[in-house]
Residue frames relative to the residue before (quaternion, step in Angstrom):
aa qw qx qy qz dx dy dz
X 1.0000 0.0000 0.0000 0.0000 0.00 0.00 0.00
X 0.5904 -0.5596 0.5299 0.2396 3.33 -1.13 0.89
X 0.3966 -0.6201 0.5723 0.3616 3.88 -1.01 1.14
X 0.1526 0.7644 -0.6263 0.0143 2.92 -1.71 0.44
X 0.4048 -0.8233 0.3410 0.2048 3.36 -0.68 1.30
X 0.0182 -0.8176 0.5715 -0.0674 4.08 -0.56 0.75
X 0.1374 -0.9126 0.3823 0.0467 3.43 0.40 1.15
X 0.7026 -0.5779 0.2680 0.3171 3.63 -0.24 0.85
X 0.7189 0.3993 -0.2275 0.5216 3.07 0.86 -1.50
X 0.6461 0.3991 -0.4994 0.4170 3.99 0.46 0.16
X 0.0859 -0.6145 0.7269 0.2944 3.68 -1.35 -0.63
X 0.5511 -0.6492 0.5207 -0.0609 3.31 -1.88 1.26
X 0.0654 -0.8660 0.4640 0.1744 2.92 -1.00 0.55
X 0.6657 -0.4466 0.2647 0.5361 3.94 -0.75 0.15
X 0.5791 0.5450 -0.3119 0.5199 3.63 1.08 -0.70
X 0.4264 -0.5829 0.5739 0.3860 3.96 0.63 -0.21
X 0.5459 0.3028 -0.7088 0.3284 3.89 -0.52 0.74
X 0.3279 -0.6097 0.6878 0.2182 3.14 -2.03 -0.26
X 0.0308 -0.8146 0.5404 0.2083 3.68 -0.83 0.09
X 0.2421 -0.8112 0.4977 0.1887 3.64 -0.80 0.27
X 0.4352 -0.7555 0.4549 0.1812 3.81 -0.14 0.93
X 0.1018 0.8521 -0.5130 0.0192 3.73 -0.19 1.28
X 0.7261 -0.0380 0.1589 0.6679 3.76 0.31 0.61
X 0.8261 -0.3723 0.2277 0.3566 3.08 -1.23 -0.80
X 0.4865 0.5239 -0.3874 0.5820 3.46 1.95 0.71
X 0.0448 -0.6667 0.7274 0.1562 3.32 -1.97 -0.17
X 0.7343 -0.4817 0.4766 0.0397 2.66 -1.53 1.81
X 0.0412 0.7864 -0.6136 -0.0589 3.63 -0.80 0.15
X 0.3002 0.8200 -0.4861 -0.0332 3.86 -0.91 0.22
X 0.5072 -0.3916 0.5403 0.5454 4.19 -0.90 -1.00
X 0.3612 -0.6132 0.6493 0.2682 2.98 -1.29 0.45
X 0.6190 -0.5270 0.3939 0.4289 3.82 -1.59 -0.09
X 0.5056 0.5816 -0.4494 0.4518 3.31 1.07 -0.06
X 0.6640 0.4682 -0.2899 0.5058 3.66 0.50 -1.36
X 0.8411 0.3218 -0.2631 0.3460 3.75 0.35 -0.71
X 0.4102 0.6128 -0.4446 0.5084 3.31 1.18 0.44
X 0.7700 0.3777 -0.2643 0.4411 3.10 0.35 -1.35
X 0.7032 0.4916 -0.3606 0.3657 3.34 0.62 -0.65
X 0.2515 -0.8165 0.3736 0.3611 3.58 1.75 -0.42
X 0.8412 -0.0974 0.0088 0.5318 3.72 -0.91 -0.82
X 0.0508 -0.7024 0.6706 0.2333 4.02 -0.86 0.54
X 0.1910 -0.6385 0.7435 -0.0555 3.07 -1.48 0.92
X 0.8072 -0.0347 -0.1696 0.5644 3.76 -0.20 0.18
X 0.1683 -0.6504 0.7391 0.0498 3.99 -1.85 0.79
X 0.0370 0.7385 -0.6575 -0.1448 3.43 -1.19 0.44
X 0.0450 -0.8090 0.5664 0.1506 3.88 -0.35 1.20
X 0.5912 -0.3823 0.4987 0.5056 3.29 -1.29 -0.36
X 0.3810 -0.6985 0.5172 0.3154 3.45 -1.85 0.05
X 0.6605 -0.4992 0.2690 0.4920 3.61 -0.78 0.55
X 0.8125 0.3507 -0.3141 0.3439 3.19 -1.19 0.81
X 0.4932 0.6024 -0.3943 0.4884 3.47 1.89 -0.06
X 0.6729 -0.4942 0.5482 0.0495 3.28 -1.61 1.27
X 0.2248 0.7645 -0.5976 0.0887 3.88 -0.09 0.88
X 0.1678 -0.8687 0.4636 0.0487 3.42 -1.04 0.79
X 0.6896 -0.4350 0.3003 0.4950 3.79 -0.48 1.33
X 0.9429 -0.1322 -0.0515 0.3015 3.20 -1.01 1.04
X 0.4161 0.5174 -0.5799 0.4721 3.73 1.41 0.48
X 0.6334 -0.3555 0.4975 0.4742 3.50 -2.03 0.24
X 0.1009 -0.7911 0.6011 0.0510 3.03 -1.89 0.16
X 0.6827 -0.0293 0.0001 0.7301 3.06 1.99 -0.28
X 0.2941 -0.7583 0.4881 0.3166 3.48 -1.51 -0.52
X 0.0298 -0.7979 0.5786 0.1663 3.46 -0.33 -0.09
X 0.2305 -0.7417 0.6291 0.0324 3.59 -1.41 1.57
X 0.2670 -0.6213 0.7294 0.1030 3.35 -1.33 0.83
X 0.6720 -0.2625 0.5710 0.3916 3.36 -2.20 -0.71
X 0.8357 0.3050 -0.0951 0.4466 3.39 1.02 -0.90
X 0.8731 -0.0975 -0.0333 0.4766 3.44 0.87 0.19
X 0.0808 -0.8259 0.4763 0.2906 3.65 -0.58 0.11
X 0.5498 -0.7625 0.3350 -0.0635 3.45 -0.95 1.36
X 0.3578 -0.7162 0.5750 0.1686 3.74 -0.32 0.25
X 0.0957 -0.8190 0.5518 0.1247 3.48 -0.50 0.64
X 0.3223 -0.8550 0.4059 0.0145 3.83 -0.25 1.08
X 0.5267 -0.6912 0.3839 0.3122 3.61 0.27 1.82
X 0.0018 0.7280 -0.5744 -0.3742 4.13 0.03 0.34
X 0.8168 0.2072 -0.1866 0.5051 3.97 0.68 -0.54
X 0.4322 -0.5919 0.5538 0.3950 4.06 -0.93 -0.18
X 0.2199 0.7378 -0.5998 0.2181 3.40 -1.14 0.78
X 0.3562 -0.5712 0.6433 0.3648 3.79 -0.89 -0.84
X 0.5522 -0.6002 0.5576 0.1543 2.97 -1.89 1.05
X 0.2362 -0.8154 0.5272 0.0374 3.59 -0.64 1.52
X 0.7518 0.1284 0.1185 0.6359 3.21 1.36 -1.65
X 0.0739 0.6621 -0.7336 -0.1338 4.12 -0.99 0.45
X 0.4782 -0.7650 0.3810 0.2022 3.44 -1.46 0.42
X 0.4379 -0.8141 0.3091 0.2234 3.16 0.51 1.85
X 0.6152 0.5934 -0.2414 0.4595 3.70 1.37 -1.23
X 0.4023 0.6558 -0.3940 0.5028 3.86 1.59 -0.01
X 0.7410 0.4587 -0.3901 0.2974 3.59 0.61 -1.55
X 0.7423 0.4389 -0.2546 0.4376 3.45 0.99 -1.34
X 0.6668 0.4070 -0.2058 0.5895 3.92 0.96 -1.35
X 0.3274 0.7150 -0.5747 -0.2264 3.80 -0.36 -0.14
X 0.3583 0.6908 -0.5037 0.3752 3.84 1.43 0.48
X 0.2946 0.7352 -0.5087 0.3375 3.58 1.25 -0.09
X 0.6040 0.6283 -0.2473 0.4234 3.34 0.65 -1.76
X 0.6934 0.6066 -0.1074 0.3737 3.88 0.96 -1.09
X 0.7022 0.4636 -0.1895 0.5061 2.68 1.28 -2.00
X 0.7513 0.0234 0.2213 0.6213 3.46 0.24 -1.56
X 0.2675 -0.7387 0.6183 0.0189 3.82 -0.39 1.85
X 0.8600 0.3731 -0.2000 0.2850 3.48 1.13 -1.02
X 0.5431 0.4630 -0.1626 0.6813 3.32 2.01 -0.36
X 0.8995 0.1552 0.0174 0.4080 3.58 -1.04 -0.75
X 0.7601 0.3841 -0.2222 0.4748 3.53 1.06 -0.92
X 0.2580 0.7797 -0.5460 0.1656 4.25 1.74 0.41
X 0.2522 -0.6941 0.5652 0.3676 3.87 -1.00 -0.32
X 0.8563 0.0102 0.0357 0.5151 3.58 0.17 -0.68
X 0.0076 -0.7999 0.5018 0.3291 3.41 -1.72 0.26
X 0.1892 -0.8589 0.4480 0.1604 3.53 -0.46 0.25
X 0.3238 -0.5378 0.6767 0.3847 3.76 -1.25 0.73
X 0.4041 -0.6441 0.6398 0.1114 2.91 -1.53 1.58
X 0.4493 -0.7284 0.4885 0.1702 3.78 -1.30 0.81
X 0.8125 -0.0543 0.0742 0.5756 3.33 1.47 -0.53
X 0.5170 -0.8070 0.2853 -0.0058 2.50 -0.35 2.34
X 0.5756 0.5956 -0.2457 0.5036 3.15 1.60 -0.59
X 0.7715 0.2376 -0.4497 0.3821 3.63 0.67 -0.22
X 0.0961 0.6343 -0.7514 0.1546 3.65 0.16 1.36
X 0.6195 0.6487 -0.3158 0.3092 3.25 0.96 -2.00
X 0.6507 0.5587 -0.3093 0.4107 4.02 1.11 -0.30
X 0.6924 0.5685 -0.1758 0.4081 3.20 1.80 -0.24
X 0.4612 -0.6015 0.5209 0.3926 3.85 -0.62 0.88
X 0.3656 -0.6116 0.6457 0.2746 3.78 -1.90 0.33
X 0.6518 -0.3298 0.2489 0.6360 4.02 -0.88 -0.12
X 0.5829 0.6979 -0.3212 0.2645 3.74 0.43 -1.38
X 0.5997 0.4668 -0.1555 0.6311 3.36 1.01 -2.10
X 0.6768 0.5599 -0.3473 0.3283 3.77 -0.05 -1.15
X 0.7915 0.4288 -0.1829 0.3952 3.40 0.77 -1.57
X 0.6254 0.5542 -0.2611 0.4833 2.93 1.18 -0.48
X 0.6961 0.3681 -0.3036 0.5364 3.95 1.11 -0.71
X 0.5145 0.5565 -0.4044 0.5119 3.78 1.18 0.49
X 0.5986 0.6167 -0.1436 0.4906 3.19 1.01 -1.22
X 0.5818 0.5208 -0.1734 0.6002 3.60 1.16 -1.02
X 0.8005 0.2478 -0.2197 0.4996 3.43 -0.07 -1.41
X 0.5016 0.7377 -0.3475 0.2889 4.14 0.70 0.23
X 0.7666 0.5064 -0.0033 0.3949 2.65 1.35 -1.53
């Protein structure tokens, strides 16, 4: 299996985002798995602040060289923050999935569906699975 990086402090979802829990927001992004495979991104479409996203509907897309993609709400909440630096840079997403390259953040409506999400451990292992 190809290395890939899946940092503790996020949890994951079957769809390949990850989210990271700041205060009373949550982070959204691709994991390194998803952005490998998908290879160079070159165009993002996020929501705009203040849209309504719900657990597992799309919420955006994201295009590569190699495919374009649905992005898949990991929790329900409202858009607080989208990452303007996406419109001009979207290879961010490449460079650094877990820092500089995030797409959106959102105050999450229910705290309870974290509990629907995989941890790095669960994650690596359902990557690891679908690899082989």
């Amino acid at each position: 299996m190809a290395e890939y990086e899946f940092p503790a402090e996020c949890l994951y979802t079957q769809e390949d985002e990850w989210i990271r829990i700041e205060d009373d927001r949550v982070v959204i992004g691709v994991t390194d798995y998803a952005q490998q495979q998908l290879g160079d991104v070159v165009y993002l479409e996020l929501p705009a602040v203040g849209t309504s996203v719900e657990r597992g509907d799309p919420f955006g897309v994201i295009e590569s060289v190699k495919a374009v993609s649905d992005l898949y709400a990991p929790i329900s909440g409202v858009v607080i923050e989208s990452n303007t630096a996406l419109e001009e840079n979207p290879e961010l997403v490449n460079e650094s999935c877990y820092d500089a390259g995030w797409l959106v953040a959102v105050a999450p409506s229910d705290p309870d569906e974290y509990d629907n999400l995989m941890d790095a451990r669960a994650y690596q292992a359902y990557v690891a699975e679908r690899s082989d």
